[in-house]
Backbone as XML, in Angstrom:
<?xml version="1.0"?>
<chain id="A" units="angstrom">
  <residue number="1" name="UNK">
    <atom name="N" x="138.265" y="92.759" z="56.182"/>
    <atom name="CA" x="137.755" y="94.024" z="56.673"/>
    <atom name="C" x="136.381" y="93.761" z="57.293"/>
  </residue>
  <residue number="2" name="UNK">
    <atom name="N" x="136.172" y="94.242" z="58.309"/>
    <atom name="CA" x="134.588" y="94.167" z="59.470"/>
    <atom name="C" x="133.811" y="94.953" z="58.410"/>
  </residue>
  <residue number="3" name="UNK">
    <atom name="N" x="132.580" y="94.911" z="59.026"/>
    <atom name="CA" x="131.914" y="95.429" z="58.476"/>
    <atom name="C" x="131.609" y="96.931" z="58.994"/>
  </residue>
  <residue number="4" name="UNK">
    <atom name="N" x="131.679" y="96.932" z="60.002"/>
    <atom name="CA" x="131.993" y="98.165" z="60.530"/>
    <atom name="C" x="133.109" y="99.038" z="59.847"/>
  </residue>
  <residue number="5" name="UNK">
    <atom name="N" x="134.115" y="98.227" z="59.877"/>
    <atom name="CA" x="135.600" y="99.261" z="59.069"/>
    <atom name="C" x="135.075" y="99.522" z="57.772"/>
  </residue>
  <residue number="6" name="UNK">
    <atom name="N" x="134.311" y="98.518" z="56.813"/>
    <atom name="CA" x="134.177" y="99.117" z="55.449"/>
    <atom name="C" x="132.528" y="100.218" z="55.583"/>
  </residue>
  <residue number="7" name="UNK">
    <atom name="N" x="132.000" y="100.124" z="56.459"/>
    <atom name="CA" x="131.057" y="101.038" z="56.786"/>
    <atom name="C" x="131.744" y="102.973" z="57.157"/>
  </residue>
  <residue number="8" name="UNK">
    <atom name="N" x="132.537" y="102.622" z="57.577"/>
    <atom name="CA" x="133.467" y="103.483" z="58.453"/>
    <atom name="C" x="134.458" y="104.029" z="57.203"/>
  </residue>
  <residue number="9" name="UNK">
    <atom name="N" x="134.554" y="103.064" z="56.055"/>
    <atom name="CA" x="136.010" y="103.526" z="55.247"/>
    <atom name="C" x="134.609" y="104.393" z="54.170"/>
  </residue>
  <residue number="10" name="UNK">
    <atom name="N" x="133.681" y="103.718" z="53.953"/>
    <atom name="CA" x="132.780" y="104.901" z="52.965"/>
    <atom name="C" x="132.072" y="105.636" z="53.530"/>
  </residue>
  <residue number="11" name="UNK">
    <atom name="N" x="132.220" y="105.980" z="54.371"/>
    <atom name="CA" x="132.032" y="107.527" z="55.160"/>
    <atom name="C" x="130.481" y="106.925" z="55.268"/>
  </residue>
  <residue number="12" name="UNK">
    <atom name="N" x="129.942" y="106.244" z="55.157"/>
    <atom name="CA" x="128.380" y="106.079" z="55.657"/>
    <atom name="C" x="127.587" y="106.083" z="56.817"/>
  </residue>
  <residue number="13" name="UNK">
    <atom name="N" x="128.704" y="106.305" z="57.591"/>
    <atom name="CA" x="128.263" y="106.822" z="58.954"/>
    <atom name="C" x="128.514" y="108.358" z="59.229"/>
  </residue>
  <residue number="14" name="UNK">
    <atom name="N" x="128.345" y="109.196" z="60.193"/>
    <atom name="CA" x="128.551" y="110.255" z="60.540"/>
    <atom name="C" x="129.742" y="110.390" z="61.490"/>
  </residue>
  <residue number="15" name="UNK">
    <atom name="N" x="130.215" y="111.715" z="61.880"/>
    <atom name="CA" x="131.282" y="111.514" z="62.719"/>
    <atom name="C" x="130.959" y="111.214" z="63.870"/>
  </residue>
  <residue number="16" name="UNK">
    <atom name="N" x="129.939" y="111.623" z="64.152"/>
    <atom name="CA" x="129.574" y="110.712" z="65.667"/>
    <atom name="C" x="129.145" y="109.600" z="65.941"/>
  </residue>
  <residue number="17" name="UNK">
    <atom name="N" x="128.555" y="109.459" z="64.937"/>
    <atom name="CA" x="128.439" y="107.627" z="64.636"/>
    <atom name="C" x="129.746" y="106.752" z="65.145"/>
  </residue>
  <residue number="18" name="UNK">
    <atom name="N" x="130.859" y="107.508" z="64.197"/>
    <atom name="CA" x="132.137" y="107.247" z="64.288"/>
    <atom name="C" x="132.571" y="106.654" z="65.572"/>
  </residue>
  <residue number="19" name="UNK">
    <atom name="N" x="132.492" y="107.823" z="66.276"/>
    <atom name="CA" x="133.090" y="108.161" z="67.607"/>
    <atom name="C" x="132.459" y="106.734" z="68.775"/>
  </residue>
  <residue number="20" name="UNK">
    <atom name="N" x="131.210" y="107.347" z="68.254"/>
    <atom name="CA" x="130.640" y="106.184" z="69.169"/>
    <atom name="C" x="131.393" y="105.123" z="69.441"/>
  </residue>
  <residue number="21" name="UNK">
    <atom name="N" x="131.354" y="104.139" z="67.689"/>
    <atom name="CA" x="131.457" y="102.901" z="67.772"/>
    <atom name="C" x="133.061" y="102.667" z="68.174"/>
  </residue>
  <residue number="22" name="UNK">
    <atom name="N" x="133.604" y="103.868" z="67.700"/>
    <atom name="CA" x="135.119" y="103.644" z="68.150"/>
    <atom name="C" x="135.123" y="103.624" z="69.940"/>
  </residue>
  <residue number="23" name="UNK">
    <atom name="N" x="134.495" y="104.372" z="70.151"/>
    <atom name="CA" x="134.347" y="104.343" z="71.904"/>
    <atom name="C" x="134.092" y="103.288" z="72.334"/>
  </residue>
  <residue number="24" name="UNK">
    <atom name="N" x="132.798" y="102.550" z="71.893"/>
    <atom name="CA" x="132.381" y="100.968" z="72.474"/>
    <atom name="C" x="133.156" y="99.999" z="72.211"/>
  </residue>
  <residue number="25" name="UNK">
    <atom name="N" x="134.230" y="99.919" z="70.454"/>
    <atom name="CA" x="135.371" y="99.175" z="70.289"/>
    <atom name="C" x="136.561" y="98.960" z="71.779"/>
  </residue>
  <residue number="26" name="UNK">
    <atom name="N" x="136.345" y="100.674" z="71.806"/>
    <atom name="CA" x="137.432" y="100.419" z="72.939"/>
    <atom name="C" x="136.993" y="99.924" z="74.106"/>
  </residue>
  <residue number="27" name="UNK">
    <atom name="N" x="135.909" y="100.177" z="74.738"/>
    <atom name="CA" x="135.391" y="99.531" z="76.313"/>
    <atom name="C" x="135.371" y="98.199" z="75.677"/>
  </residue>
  <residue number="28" name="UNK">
    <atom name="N" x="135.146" y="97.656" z="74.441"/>
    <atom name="CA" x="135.037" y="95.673" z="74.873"/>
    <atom name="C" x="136.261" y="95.611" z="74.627"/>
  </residue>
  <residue number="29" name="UNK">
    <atom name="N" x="136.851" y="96.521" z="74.203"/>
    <atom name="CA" x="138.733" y="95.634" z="73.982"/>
    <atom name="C" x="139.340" y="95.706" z="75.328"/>
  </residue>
  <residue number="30" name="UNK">
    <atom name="N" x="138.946" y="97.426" z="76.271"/>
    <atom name="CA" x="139.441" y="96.904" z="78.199"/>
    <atom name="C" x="138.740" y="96.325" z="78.439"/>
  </residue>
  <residue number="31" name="UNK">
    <atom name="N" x="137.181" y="95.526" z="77.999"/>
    <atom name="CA" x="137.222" y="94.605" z="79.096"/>
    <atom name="C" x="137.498" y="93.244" z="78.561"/>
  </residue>
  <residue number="32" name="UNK">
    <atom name="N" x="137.671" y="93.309" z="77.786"/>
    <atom name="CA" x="138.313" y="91.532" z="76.925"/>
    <atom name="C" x="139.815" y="91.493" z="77.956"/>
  </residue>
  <residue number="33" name="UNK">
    <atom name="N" x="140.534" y="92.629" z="77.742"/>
    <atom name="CA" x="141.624" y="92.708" z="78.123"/>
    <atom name="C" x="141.993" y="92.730" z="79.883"/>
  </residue>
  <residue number="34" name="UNK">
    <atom name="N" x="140.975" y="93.021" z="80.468"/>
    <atom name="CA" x="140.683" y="92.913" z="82.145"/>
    <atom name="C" x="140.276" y="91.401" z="82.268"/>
  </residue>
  <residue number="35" name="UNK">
    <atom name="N" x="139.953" y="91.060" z="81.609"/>
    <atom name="CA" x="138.940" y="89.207" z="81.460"/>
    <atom name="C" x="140.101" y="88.528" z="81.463"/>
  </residue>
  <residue number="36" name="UNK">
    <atom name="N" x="141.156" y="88.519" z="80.475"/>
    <atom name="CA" x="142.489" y="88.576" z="80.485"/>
    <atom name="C" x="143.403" y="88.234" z="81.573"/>
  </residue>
  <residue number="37" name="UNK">
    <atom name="N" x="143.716" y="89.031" z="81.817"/>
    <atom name="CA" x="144.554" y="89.707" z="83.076"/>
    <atom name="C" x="144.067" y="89.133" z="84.169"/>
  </residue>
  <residue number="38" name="UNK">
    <atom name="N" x="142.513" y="89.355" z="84.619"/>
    <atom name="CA" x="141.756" y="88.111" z="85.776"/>
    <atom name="C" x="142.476" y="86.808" z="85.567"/>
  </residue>
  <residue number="39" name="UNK">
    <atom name="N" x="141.700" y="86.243" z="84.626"/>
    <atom name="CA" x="142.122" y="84.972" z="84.002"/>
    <atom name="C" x="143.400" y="84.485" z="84.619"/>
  </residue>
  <residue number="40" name="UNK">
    <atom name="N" x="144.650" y="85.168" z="84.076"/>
    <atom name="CA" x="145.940" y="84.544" z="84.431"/>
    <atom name="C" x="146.352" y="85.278" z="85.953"/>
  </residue>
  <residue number="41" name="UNK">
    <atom name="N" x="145.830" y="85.906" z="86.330"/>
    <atom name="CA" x="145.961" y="86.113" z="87.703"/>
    <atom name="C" x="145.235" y="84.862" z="88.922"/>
  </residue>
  <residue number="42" name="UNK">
    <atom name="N" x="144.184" y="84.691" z="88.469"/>
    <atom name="CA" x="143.337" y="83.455" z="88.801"/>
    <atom name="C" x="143.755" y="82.451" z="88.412"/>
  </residue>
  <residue number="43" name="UNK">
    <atom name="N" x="144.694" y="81.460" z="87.288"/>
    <atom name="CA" x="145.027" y="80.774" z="87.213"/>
    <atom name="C" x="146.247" y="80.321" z="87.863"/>
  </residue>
  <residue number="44" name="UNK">
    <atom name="N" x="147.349" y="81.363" z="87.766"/>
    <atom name="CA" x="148.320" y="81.354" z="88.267"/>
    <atom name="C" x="148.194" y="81.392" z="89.991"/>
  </residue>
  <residue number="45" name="UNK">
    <atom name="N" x="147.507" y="81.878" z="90.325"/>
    <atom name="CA" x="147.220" y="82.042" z="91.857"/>
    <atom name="C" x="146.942" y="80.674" z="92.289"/>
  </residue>
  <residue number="46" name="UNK">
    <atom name="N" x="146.093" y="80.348" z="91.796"/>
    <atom name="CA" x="145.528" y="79.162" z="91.789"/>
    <atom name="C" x="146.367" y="77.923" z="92.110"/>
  </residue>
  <residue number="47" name="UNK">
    <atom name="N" x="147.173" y="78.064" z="90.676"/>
    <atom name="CA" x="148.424" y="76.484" z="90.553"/>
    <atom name="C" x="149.482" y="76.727" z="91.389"/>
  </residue>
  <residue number="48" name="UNK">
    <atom name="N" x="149.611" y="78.107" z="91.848"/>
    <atom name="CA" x="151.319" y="78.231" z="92.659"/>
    <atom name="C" x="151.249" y="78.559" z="94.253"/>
  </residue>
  <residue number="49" name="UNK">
    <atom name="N" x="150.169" y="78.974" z="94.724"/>
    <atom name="CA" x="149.796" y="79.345" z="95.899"/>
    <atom name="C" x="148.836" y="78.665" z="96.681"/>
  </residue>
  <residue number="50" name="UNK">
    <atom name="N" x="149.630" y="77.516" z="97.516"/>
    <atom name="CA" x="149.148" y="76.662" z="98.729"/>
    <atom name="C" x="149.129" y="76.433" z="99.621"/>
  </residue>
  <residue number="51" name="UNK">
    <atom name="N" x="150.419" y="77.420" z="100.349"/>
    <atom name="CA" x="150.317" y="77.611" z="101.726"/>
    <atom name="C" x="149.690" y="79.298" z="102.054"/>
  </residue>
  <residue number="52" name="UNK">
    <atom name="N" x="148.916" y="79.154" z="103.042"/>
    <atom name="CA" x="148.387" y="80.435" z="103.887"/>
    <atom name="C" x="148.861" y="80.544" z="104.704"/>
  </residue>
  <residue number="53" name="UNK">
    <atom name="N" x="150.311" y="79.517" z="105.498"/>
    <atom name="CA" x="150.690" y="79.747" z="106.943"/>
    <atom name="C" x="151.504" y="81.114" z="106.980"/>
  </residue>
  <residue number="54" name="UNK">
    <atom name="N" x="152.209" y="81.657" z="106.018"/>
    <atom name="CA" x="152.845" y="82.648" z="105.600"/>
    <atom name="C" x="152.435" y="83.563" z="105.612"/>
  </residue>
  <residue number="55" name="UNK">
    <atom name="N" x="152.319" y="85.149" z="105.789"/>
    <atom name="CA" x="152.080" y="86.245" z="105.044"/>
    <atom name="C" x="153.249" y="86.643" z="103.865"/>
  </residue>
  <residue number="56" name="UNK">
    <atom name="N" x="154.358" y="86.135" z="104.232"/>
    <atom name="CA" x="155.334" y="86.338" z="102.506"/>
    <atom name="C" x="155.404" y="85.205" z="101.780"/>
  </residue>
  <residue number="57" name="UNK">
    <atom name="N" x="155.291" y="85.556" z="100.764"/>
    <atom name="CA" x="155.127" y="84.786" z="99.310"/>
    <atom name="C" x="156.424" y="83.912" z="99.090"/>
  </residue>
  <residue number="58" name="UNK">
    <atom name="N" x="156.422" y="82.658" z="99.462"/>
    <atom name="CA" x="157.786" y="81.601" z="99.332"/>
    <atom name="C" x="158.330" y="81.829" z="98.142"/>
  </residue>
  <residue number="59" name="UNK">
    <atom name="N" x="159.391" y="81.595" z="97.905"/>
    <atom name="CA" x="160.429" y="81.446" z="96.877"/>
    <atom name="C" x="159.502" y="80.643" z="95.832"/>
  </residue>
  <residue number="60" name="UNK">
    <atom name="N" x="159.706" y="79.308" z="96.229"/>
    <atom name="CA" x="159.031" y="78.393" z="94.989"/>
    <atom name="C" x="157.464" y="78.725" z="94.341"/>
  </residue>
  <residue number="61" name="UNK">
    <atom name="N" x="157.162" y="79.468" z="95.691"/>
    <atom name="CA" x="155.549" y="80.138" z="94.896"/>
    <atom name="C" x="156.156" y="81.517" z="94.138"/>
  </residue>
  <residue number="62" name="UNK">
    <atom name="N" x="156.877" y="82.227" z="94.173"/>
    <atom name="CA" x="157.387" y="83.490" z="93.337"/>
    <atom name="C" x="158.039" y="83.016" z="91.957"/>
  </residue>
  <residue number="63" name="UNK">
    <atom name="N" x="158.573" y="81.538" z="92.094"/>
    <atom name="CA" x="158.914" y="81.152" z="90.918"/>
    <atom name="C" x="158.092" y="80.230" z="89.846"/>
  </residue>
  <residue number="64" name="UNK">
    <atom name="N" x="157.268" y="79.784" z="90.543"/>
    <atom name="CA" x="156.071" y="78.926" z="90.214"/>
    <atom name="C" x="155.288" y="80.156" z="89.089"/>
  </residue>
  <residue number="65" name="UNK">
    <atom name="N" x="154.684" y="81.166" z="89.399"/>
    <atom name="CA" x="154.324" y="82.446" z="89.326"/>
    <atom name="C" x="155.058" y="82.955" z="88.391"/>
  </residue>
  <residue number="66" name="UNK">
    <atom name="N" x="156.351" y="83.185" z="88.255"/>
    <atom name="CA" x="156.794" y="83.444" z="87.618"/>
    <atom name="C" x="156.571" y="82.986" z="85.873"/>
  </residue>
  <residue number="67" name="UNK">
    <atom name="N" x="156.988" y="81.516" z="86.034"/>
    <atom name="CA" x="156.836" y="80.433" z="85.395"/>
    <atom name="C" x="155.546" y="80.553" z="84.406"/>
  </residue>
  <residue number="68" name="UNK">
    <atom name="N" x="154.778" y="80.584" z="85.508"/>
    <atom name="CA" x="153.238" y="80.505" z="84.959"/>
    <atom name="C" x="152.778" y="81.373" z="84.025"/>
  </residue>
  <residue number="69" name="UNK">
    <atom name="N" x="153.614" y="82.604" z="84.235"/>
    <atom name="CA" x="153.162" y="83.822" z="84.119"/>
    <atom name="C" x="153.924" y="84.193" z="82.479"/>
  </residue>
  <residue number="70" name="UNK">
    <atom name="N" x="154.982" y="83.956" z="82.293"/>
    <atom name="CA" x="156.033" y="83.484" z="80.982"/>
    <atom name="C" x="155.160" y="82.911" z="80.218"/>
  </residue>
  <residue number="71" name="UNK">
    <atom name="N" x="154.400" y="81.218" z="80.776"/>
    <atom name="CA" x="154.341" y="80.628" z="79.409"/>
    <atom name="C" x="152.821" y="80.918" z="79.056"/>
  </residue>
  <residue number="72" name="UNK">
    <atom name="N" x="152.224" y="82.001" z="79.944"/>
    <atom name="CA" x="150.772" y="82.328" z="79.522"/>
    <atom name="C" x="151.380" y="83.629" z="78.227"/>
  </residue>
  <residue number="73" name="UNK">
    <atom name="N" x="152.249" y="83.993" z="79.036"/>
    <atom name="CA" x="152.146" y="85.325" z="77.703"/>
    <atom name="C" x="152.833" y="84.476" z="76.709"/>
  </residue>
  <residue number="74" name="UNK">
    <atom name="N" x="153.488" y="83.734" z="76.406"/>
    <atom name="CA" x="154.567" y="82.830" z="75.550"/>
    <atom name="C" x="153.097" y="82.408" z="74.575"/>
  </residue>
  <residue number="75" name="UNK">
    <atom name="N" x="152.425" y="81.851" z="74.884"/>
    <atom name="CA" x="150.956" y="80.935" z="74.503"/>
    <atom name="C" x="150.364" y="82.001" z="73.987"/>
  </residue>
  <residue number="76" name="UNK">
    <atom name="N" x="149.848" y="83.331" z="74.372"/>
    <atom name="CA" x="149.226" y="84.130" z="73.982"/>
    <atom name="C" x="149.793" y="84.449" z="72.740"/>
  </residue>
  <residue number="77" name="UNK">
    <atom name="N" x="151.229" y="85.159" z="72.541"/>
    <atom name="CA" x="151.450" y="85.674" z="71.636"/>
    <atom name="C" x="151.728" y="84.590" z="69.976"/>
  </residue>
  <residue number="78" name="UNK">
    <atom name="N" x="151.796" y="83.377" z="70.765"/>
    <atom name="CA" x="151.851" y="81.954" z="69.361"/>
    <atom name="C" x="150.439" y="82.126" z="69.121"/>
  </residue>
  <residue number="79" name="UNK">
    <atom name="N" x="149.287" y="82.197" z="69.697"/>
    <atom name="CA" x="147.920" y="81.966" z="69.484"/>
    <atom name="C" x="147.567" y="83.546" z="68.948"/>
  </residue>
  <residue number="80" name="UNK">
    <atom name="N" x="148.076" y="84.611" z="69.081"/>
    <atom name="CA" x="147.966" y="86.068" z="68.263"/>
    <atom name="C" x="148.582" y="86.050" z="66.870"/>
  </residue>
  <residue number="81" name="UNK">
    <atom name="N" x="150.295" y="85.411" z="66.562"/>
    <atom name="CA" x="150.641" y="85.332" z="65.813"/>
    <atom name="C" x="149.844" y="83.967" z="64.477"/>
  </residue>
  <residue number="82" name="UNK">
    <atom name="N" x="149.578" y="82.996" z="65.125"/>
    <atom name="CA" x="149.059" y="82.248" z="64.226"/>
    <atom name="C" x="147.115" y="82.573" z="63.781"/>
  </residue>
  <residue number="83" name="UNK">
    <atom name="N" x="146.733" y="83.637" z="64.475"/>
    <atom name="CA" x="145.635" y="84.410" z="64.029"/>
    <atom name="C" x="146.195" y="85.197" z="62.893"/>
  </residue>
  <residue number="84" name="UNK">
    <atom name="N" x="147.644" y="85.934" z="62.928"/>
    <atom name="CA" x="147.267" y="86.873" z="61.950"/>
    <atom name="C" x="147.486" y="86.423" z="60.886"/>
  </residue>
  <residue number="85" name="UNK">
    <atom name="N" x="148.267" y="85.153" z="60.989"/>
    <atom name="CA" x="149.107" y="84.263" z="59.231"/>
    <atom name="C" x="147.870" y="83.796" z="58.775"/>
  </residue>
  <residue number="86" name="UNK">
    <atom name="N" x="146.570" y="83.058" z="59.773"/>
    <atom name="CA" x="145.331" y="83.123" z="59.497"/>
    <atom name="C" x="144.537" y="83.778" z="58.590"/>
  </residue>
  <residue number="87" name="UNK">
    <atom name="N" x="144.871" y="85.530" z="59.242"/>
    <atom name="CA" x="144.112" y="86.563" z="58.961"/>
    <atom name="C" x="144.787" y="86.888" z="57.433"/>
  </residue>
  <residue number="88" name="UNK">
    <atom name="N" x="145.545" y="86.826" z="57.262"/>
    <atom name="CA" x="146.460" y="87.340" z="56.092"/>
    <atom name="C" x="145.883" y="86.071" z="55.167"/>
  </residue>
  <residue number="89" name="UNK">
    <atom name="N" x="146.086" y="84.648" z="55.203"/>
    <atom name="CA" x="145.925" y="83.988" z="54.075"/>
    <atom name="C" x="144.430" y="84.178" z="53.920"/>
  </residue>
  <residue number="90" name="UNK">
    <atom name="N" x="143.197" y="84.224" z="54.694"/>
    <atom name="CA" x="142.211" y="84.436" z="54.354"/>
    <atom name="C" x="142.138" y="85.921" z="53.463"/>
  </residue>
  <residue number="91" name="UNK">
    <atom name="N" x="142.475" y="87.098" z="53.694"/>
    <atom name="CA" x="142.475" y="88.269" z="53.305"/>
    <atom name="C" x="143.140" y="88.375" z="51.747"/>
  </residue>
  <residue number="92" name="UNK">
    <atom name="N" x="144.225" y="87.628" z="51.557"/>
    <atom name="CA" x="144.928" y="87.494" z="50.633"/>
    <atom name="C" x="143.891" y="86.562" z="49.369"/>
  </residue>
  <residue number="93" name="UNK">
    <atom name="N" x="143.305" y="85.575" z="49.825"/>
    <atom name="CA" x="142.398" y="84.777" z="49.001"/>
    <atom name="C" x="141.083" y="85.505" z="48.951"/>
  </residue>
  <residue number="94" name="UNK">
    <atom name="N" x="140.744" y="86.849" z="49.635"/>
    <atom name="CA" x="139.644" y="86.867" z="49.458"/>
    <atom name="C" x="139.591" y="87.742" z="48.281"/>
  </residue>
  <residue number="95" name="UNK">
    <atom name="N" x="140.721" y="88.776" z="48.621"/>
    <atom name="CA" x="141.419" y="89.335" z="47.353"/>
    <atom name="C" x="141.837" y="88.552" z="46.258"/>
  </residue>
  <residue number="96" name="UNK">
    <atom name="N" x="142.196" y="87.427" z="45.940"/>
    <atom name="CA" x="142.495" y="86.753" z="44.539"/>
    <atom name="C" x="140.914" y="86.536" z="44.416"/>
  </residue>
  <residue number="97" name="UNK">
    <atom name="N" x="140.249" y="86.176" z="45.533"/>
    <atom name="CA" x="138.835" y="85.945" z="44.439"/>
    <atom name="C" x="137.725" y="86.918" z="44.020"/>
  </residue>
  <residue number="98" name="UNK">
    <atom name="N" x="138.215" y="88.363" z="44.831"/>
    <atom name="CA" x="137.507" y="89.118" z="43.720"/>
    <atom name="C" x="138.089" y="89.918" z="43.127"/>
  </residue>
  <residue number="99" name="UNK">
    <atom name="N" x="139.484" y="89.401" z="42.550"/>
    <atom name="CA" x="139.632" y="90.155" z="41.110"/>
    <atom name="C" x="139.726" y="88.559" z="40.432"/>
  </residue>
  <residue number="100" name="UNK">
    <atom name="N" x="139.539" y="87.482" z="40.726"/>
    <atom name="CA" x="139.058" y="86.202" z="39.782"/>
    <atom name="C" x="137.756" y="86.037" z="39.865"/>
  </residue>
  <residue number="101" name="UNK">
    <atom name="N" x="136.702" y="86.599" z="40.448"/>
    <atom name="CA" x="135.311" y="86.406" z="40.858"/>
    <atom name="C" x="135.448" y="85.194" z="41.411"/>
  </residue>
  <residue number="102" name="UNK">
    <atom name="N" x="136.332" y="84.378" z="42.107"/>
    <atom name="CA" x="135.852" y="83.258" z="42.990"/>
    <atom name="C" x="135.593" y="83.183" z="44.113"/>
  </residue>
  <residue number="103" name="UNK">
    <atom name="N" x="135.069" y="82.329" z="44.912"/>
    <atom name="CA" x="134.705" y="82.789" z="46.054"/>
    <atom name="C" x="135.716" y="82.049" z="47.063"/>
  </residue>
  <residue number="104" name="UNK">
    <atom name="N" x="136.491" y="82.978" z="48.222"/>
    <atom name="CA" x="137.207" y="82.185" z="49.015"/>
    <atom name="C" x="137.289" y="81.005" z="49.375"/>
  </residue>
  <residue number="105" name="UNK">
    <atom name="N" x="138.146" y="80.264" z="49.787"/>
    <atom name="CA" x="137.948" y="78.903" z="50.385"/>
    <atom name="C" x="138.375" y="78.896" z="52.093"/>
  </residue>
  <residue number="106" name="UNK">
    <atom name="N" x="137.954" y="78.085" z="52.436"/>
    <atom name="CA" x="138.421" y="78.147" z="54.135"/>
    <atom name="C" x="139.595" y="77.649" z="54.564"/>
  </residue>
  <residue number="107" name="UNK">
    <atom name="N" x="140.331" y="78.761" z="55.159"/>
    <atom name="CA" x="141.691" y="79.065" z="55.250"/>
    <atom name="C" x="141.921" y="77.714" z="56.539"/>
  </residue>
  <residue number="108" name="UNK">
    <atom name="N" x="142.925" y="77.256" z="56.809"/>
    <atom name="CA" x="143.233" y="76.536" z="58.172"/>
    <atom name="C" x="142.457" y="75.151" z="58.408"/>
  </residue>
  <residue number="109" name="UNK">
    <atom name="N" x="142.982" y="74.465" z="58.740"/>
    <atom name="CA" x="142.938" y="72.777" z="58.764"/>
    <atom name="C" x="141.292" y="72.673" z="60.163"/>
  </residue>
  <residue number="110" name="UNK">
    <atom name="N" x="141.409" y="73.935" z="61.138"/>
    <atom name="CA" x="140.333" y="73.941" z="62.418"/>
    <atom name="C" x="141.115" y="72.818" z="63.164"/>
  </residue>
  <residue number="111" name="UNK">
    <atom name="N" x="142.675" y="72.507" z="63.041"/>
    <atom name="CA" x="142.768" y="71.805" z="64.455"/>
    <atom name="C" x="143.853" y="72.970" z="65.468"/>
  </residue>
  <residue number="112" name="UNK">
    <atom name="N" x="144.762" y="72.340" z="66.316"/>
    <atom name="CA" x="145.425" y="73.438" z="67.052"/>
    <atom name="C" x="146.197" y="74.560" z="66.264"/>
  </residue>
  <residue number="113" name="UNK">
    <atom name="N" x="146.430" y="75.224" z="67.099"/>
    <atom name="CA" x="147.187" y="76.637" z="66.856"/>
    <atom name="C" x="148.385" y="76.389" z="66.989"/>
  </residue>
  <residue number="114" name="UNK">
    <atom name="N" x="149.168" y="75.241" z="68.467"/>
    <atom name="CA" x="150.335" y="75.435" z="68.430"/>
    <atom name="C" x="150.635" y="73.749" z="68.192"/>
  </residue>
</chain>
């Protein structure tokens, strides 16, 4: 739990407090999520699109693109999912250690995700 959420779960803020921070949560999550979206638009553009003699988009660049475009979201969602098995074994130990009073240990080896 953030510190914000357990700030937020004992009412120690006000409702506009609230509002606020929920408002600014949301503008960095569209723009994390526009950063995003650039990103694999710019990458993909990048690796699949090399001719300019064209104004229509060749076959092998629509599939290139395609391609690109699959194994970015494919990658994303292994690198979301292995955050939350992350998020869970840390959460889960942080909970055994305070109803054992111990103090967590550090979840995950720190090498790749996939």
């Amino acid at each position: 739990m953030s510190a914000i959420q357990g700030m937020m779960d004992n009412q120690a803020l006000t409702k506009k407090e609230q509002k606020e921070i929920e408002s600014m949560m949301q503008d960095m999550m569209f723009r994390e999520m526009q950063e995003v979206y650039i990103g694999l638009v710019d990458r993909c553009f990048n690796k699949c699109v090399n001719n300019f003699r064209s104004r229509k988009v060749q076959s092998s660049e629509k599939e290139c693109i395609k391609n690109c475009v699959a194994k970015s979201i494919a990658h994303t969602k292994r690198v979301q999912m292995r955050f939350t098995e992350q998020n869970q074994k840390l959460n889960a130990q942080m909970q055994a250690g305070a109803a054992g009073g111990m103090p967590p240990t550090q979840v995950g080896g720190g090498g790749a995700c996939y």
